[in-house]
N, C-alpha and C positions, 0 to 999 in steps of 0.2 A: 718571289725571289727579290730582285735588288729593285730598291726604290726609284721610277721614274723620272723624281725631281731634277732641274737644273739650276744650277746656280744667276740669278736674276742681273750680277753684273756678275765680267771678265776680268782674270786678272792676269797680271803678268806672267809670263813664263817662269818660271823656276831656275836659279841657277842649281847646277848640280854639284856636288863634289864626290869622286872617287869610292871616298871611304862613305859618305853618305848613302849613296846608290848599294854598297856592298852592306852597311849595319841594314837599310829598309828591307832588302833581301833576304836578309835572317830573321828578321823579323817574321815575315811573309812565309816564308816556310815553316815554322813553328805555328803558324797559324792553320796550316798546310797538316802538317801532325796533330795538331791538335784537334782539327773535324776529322782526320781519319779516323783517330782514337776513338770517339762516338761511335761511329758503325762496330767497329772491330770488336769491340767491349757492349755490344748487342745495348746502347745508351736508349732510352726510352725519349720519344719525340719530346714529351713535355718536360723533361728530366732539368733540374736547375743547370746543368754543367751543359745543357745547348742554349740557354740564353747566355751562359759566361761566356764560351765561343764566342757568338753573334755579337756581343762587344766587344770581344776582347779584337776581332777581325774590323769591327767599325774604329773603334779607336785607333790603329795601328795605319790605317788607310788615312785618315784624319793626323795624323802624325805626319805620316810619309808626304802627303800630297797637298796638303793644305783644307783650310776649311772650305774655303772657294771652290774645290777643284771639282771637275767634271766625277771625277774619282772618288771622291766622298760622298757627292750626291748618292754615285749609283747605291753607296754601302751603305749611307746616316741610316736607313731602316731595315738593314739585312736580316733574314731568316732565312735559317737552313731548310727548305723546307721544296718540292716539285713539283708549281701551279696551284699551289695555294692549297689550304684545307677546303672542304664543302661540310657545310651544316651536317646532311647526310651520310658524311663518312663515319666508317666508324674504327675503332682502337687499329685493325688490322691496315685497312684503308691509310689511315693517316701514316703508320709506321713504314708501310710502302713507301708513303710520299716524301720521310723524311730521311730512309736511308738514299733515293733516289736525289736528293737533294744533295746529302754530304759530297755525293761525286758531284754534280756542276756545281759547288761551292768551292771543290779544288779545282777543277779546270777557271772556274774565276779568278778564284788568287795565283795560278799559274800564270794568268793572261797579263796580270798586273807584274809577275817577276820578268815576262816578256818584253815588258817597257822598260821598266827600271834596267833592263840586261842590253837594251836598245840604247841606252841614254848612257849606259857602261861604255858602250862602243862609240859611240859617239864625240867621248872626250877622248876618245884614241886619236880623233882626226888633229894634224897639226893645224888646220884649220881654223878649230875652235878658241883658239888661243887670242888669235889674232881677233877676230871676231866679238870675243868679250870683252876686250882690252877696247875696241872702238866703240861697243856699246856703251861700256863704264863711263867714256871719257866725254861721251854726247853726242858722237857720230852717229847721225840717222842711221836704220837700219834698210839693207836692199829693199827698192820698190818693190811690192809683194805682187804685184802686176807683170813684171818682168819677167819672159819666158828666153831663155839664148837658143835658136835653133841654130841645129849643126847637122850642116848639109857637105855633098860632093857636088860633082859637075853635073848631077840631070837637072836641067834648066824650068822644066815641069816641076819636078818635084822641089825643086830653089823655091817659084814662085809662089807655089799653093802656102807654103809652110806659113809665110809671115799673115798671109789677106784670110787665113783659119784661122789664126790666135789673135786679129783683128777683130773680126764675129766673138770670141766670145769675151770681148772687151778686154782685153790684155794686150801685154805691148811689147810685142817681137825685137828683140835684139839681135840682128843680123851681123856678123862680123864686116862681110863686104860691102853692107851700106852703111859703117863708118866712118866720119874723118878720120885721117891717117893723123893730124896734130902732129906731123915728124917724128911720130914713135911707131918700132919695130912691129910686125906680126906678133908675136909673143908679148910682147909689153900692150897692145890693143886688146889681143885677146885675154890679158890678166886683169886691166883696169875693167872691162867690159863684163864681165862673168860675174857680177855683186847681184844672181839672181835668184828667183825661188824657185824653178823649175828649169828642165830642159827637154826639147824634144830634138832626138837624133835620127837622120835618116840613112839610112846605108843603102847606099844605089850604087851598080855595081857598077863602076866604074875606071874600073883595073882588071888588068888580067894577070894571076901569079900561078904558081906550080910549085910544090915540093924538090927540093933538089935531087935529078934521078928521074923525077916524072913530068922534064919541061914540055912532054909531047901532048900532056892534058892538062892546062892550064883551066884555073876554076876563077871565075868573076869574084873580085871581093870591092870591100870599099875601099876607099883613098885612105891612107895613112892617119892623114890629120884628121878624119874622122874617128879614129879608131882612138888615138890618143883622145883627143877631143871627151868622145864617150868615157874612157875610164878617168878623165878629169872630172868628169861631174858626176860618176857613182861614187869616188871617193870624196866629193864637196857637199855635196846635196843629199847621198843617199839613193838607193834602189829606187826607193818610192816616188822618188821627185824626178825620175828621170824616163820620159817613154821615146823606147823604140821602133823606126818603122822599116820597113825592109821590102823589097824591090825583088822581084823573080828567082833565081837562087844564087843568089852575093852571099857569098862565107860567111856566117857568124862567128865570131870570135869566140874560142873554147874557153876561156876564163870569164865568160860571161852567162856562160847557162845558168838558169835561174832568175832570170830577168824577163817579163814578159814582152818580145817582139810583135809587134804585131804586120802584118800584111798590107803592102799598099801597091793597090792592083797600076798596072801600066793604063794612065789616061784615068784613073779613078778619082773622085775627087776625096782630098785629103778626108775631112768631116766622117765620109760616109769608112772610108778605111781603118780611122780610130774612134769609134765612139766612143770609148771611157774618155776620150782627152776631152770631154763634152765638162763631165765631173772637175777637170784638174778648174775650172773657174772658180768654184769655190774655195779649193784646196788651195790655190796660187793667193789668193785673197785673206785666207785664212795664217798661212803659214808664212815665214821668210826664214831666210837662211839663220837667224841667230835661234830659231826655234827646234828645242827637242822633245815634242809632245810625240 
């Protein structure tokens, strides 16, 4: 399948433009047609029109993504093909391998129209705008270290958040420990949030009811947590944002689909999220001006 290689230096992020993301796409799906056409048309493994494929797929990746790109590496020596040939295979053997092949060579190039459709949406955020505009001009981009945790009143779960994203050498931005500099809540919280990640916890820390049903009132979190949370799915993205959750506090129904995770009463943070063990790298790796 796709070549191992990495590229030996990094380069810069890509900017994107609209119509760019939308021509690579078309691209990508014609490529997409075009290995299906092989099986469909019973195309022989060795047939000259599957090495034309296999470039025509490497060059088009090579296009889109650059020569540098992790993206190119994986494609520079693509073959349609399902674990490789073996000396000892023979005509029927191989042809197995290579109709097997056509199919994860589209779920490949679909994975790549998944980014490109990801980095679509991405220029949707009014965000980004602003963002490009201060990279261009030479405004450093957010410390990629910076995690903003957003917490309610459990004074347990306040404490653990920042002396956990300390362990994995990253540097907690807490709103309440702060200087206030004579600017408002909201003006704190908008200068403060230039980060790569966020982790949010919802401790139930209210009590509300359906209008009709104030007789069974159900735990949810604090307000400004809730806003909070949909400020940073729509700045940072799903993936740069983890959630932790406290006995049964409401989850917000416009958010299903976001992985919540469990944080026991008295538990310590670490052991309640281990993937946030991974976000070290990712936080280091990524910053907000990035849409890999």
């Amino acid at each position: 399948m796709a070549s191992s290689r990495r590229p030996t230096t990094p380069s810069s992020p890509k900017i994107w433009t609209a119509n760019e993301i939308d021509t690579s796409i078309a691209k990508l799906r014609r490529r997409i047609t075009e290995i299906t056409s092989l099986r469909e048309q019973n195309i022989k493994y060795d047939d000259a029109r599957v090495s034309t494929a296999e470039r025509n797929l490497a060059e088009n990746v090579r296009e889109i993504f650059g020569d540098d790109s992790t993206e190119y590496s994986d494609f520079r020596s693509y073959h349609i093909h399902y674990g490789g040939y073996n000396v000892s295979d023979d005509e029927s053997d191989r042809q197995i391998a290579f109709n097997a092949g056509t199919e994860q060579s589209v779920l490949a190039v679909q994975g790549l129209i998944e980014r490109l459709e990801e980095k679509r949406l991405y220029l949707a955020s009014p965000v980004r705008a602003e963002k490009e505009s201060q990279t261009q001009n030479g405004v450093a981009a957010a410390d990629r270290r910076k995690v903003f945790g957003v917490h309610g009143h459990d004074e347990g779960a306040k404490q653990q958040t920042p002396r956990f994203l300390e362990k994995l050498h990253l540097e907690p931005v807490i709103l309440g420990e702060l200087a206030d500099q004579g600017r408002t809540i909201i003006e704190k919280f908008e200068q403060s949030s230039d980060v790569s990640f966020a982790v949010v916890l919802l401790t139930p820390d209210d009590m509300a009811s359906p209008m009709g049903q104030e007789k069974s009132p159900r735990p949810r979190a604090r307000q400004n947590v809730i806003l909070e949370l949909g400020y940073f799915v729509g700045r940072l993205s799903r993936s740069r944002v983890a959630v932790l959750y406290k006995g049964s506090v409401e989850i917000p129904s416009d958010y299903h689909g976001i992985l919540y995770t469990l944080l026991d009463d008295g538990g310590p943070l670490d052991a309640a999220c281990p993937r946030a063990q991974s976000r070290k790298s990712h936080a280091h790796r990524m910053g907000p001006t990035s849409i890999a």
